[in-house]
N, C-alpha and C positions, 0 to 999 in steps of 0.2 A: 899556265895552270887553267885558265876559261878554256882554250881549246880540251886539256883530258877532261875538265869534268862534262863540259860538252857532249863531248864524243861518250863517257859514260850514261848520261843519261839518253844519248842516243839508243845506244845498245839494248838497256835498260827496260826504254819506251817498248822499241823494234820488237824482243821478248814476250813485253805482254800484252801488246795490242794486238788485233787481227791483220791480218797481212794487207786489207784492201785501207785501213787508216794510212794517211800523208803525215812522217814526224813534219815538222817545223823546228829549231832550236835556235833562239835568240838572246844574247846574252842582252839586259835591262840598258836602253838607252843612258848614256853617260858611266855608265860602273868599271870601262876599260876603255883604258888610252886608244888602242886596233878595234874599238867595235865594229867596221862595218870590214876587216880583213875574217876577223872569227868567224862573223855571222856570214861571211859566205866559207869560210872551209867548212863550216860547221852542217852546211845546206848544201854541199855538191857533194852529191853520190859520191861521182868518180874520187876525191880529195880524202873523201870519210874509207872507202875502200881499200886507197892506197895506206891510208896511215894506220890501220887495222892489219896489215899485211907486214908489219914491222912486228916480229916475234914478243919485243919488252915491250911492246905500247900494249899488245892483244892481251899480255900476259895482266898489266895493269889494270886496264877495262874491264878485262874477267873477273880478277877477283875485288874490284869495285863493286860488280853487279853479281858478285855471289855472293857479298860480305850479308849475314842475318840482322845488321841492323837496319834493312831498306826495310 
């Protein structure tokens, strides 16, 4: 579950910042048993692009970050 909302607020960020901002996304030190597995899928391009390429995961993400209560 920390890796899609992760990856949500990736997307999210990516959206409305300017293209030359660096995301970072860190799940809070002690909050998940895999922290430092998350926080690197969470931070590799290549990991973040693959799992975006899975049709149900993109479909998920998207309407995370279209939903009108952000």
């Amino acid at each position: 579950m920390a890796t899609i909302i992760g990856l949500c607020l990736r997307a999210k960020l990516k959206e409305c910042l300017p293209l030359h901002y660096k995301v970072d996304i860190r799940v809070s030190p002690g909050s998940h048993a895999d922290e430092h597995s998350v926080n690197k899928q969470l931070n590799d391009k290549e990991r973040v692009v693959a799992a975006l390429e899975n049709p149900n995961l993109r479909q998920l993400v998207d309407e995370c970050i279209s939903s009108s209560e952000m």
